[in-house]
C-alpha positions in Angstrom: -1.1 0.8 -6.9 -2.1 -2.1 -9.1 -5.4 -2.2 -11.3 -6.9 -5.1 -13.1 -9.8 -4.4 -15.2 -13.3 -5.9 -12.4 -14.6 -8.0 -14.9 -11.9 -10.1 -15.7 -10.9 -10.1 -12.2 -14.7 -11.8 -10.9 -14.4 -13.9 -13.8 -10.6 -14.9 -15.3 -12.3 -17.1 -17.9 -11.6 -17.3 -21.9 -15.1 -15.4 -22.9 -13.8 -12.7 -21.1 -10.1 -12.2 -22.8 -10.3 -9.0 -24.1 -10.5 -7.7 -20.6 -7.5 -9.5 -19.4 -5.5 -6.0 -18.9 -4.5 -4.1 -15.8 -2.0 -1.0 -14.8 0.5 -0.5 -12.1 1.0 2.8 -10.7 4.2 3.9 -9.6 4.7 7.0 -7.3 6.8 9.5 -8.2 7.6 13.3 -9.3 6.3 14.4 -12.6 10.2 15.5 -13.2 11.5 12.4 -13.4 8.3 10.7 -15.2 9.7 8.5 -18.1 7.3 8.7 -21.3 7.7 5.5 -23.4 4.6 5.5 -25.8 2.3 7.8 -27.6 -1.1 7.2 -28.1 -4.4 8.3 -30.1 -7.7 7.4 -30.0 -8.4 7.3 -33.8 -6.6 3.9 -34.1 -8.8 2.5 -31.1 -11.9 2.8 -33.3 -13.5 0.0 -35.5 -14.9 1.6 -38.5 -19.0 2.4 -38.8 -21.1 2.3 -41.8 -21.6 5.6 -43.7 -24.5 6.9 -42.1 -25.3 4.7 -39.7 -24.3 4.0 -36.1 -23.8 -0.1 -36.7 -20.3 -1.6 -37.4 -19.5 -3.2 -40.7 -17.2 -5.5 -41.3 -16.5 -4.9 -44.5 -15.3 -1.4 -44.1 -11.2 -1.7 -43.9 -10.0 -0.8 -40.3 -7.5 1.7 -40.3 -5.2 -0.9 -38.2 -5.7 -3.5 -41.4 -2.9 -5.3 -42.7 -0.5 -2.5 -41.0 3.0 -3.3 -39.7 3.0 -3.8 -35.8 5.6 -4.3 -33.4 5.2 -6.2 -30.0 7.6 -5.1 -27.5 8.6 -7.6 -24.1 10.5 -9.3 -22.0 11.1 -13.2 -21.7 11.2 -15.7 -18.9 15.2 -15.8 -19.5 15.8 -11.8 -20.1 17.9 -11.0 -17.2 18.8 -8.8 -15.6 16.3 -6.5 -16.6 18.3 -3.6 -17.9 18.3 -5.3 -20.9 16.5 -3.9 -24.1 13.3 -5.3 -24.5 12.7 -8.2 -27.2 10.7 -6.9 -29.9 8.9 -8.4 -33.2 7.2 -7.0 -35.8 4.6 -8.5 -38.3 1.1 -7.4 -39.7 -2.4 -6.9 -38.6 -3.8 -9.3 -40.1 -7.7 -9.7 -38.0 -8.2 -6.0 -36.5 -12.0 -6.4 -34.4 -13.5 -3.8 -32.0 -11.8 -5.1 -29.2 -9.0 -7.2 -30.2 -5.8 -6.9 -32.8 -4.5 -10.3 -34.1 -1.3 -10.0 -35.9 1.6 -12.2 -36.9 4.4 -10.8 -34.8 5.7 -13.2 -33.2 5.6 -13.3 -29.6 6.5 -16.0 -26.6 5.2 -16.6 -23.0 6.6 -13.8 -20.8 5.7 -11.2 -23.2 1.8 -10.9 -22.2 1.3 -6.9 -21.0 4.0 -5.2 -23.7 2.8 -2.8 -26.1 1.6 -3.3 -29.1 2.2 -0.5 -31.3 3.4 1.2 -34.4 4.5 4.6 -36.3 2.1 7.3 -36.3 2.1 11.3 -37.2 5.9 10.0 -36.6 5.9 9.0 -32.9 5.6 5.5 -31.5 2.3 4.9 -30.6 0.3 2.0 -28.5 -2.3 0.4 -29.7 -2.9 -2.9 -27.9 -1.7 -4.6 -25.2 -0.6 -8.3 -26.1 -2.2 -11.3 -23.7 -2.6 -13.9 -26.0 -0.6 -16.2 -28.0 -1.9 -17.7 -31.5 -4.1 -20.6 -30.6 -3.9 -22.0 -34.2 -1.6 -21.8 -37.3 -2.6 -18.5 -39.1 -4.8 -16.9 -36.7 -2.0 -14.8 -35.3 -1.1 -13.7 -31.3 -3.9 -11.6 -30.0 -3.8 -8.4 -27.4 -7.1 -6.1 -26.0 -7.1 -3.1 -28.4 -7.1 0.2 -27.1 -10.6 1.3 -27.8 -12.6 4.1 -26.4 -13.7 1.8 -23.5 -10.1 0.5 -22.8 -8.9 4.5 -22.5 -11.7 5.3 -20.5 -11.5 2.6 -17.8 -7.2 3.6 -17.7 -8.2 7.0 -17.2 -10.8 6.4 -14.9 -7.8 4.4 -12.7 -5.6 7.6 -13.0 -8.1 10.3 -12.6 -8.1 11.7 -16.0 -11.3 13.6 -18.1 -14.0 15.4 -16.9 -17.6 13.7 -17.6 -21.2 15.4 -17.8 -19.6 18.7 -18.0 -20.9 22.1 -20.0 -18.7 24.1 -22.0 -19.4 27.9 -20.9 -18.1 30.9 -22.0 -16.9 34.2 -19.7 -17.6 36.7 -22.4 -20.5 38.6 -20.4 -20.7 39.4 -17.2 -24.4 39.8 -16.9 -25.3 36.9 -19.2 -24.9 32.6 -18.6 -23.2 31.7 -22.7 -23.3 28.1 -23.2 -22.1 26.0 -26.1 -25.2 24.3 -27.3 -25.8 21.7 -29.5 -28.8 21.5 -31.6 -29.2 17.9 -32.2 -31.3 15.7 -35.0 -31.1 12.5 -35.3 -32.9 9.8 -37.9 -32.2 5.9 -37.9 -30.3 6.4 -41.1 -27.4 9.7 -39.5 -26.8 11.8 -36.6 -25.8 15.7 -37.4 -26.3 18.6 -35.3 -24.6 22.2 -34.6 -22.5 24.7 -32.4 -25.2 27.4 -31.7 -24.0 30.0 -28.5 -26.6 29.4 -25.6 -27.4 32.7 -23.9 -29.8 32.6 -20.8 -29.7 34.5 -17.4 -28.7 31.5 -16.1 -31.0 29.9 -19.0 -31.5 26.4 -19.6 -28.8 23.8 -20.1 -29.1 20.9 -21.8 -26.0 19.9 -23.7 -23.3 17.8 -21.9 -20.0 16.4 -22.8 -17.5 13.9 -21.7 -14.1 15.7 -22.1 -11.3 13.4 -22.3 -7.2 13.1 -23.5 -7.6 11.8 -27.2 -3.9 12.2 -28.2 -0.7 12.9 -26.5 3.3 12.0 -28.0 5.5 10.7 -25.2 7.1 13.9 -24.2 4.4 16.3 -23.5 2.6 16.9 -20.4 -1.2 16.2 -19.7 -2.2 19.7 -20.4 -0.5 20.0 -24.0 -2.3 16.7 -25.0 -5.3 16.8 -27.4 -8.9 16.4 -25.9 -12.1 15.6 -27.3 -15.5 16.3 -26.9 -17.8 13.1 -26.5 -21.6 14.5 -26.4 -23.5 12.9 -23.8 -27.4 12.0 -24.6 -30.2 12.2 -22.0 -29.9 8.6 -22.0 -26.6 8.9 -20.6 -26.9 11.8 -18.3 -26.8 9.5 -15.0 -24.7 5.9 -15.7 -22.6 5.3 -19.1 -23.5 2.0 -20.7 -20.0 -0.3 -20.6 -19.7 -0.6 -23.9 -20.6 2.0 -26.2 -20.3 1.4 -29.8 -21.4 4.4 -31.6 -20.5 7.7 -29.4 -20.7 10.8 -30.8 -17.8 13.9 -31.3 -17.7 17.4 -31.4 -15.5 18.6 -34.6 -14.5 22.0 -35.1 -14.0 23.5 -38.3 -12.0 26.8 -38.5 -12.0 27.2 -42.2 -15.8 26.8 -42.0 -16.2 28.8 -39.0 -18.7 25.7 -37.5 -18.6 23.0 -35.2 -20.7 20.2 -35.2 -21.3 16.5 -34.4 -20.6 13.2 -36.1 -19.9 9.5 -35.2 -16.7 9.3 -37.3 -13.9 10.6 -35.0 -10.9 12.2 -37.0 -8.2 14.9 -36.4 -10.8 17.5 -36.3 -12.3 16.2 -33.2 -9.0 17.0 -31.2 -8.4 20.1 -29.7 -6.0 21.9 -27.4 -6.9 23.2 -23.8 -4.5 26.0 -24.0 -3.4 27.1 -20.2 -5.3 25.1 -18.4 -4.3 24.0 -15.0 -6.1 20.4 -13.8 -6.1 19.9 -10.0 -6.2 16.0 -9.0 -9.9 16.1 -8.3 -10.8 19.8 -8.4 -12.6 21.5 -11.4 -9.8 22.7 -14.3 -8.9 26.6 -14.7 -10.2 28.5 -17.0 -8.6 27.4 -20.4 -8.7 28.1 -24.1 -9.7 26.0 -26.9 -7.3 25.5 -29.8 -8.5 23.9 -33.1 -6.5 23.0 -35.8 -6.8 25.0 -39.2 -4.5 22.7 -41.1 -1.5 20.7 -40.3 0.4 22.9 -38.0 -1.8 26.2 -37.4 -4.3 26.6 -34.9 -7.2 29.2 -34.2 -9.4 30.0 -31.0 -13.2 29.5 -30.8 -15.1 32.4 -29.0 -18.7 32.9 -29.0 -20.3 36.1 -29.2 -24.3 37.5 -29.0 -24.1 40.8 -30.5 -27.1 39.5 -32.4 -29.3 39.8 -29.7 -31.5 43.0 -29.3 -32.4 44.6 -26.6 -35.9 42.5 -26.8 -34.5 39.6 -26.7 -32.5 40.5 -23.6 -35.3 42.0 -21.6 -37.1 38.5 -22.3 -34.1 36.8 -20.6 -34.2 39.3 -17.8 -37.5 38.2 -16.9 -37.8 34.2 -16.6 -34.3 33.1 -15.7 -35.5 29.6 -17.3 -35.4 31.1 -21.2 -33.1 31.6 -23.3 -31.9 32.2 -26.9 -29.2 30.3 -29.5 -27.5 32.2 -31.8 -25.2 31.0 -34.5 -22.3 33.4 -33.3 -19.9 30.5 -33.0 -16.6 31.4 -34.7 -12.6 30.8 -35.0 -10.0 34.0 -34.2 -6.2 33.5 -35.3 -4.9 34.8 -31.6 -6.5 35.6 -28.2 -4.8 35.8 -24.7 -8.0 35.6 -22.9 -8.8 32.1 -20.7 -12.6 32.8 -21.5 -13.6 28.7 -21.7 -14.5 26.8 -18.5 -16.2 23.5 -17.1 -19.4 23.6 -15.0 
């Protein structure tokens, strides 16, 4: 099956370059699935302002003035067993939703990677469609931005969207990870509280989508992250979203909470789950990391609430209470996290 991003495909024209991208799909069993590239999300996103949800342009991109390789095939490559052409050469104009660099690349070549060493795997980072258009601006390909990943998932079924994270730790009581959100024009912040109700109300959602994966793992050991949806986006996303929000979770601090600046904390691991083309995932897990190599599991717990406080819920299945009792554990075997 062949995709080509709608946009650019209504409307093939220059203003719309950095939609010039597509995907074939190639059937097959997941056995003999070759894995060429890794990739992470982190080195899709321009930076932000300190405090603020507007770009600047004068905060250094984390893609600036780093080595890149473009990898292809030419017009006269042939047959095509042949090892790829590749060329390497710096980032030299990193944007939102471009990478210019001065590897050097020739026509043929438009839909190779664009890529480079990262946490020691090869990872993409762009796709190169362009060529330089004048001396010193460098070739140019659509960077792999949060709205690049999304459509390519989207295409290949990928990610869960408006979805609550609930936990099975009671069996008379609906536990919820709520976030308790405030927001000025100058920051965003917010926190993890546990959401107990009988069923209770509801009223934090998440976008749950592959963040990170090397080239020889399988979907499920690939690392996720949270996006928190607002109310403005409970029905339709906007296309392009410049300033979404992450979960990060913080096992040394015992927290989690929100922030616009997406970094290793917001990935974590869906330990055991099982995801169904199309069905709702198994129960699962959550794995954050506690330094470089060790993990720990969230739970949530309300041993803080009295008897009072559990009558109350008893009686109006529309109230609820939030306690604090969000926390990290060094080993559980329990799948106690699931998607509703």
């Amino acid at each position: 099956m062949v995709h080509v991003y709608e946009k650019y495909f209504n409307e093939p024209e220059d203003t719309n370059a950095i939609y010039d991208y597509g995907a074939v799909l190639l059937k097959g069993s997941k056995k003999d699935r070759m894995r060429g590239f890794g990739f992470n999300l982190m080195l899709g996103l321009a930076p932000i302002r300190q405090g603020s949800g507007s770009y600047n342009k004068n905060t250094r991109d984390i893609l600036q003035g780093e080595l890149l390789y473009v990898s292809g095939y030419r017009p006269e490559d042939s047959p095509a067993e042949e090892t790829p052409q590749r060329s390497e050469g710096r980032c030299i104009r990193p944007s939102r939703h471009d990478l210019r660099y001065e590897a050097q690349t020739i026509q043929g070549m438009s839909g190779g990677p664009v890529w480079l060493g990262f946490r020691g795997v090869e990872t993409v980072v762009a796709i190169h469609n362009y060529g330089e258009e004048k001396k010193g601006q460098g070739n140019r390909g659509s960077r792999l931005n949060l709205n690049v990943w999304r459509t390519i998932f989207d295409w290949v079924k990928v990610g869960w969207y408006g979805k609550s994270l609930h936990y099975r730790g009671s069996p008379n009581y609906s536990m919820h990870l709520h976030i308790r959100r405030t927001q000025t024009p100058a920051n965003i912040a917010g926190e993890g509280r546990v959401r107990v109700g009988k069923p209770g109300r509801v009223e934090t959602l998440f976008d749950i989508l592959p963040v990170a994966a090397r080239p020889n793992v399988t979907e499920k050991d690939a690392d996720f992250g949270f996006r928190l949806r607002s109310k403005a986006a409970a029905g339709a996303e906007t296309e392009d979203d410049a300033t979404p929000v992450w979960v990060k979770w913080n096992p040394k601090q015992g927290e989690v909470s929100i922030s616009r600046h997406f970094d290793a904390r917001c990935e974590v691991k869906l330990q055991l789950i099982i995801m169904p083309a199309g069905r709702q995932p198994s129960p699962f897990m959550i794995k954050a990391r506690d330094g470089t190599d060790s993990f720990k599991m969230l739970q949530m717990t309300m041993n803080g609430l009295d008897d009072g406080d559990l009558e109350l819920l008893d009686d109006d299945p529309e109230s609820f209470e939030d306690t604090s009792e969000v926390s990290f554990i060094s080993t559980t075997t329990k799948k106690l996290f699931e998607l509703k």
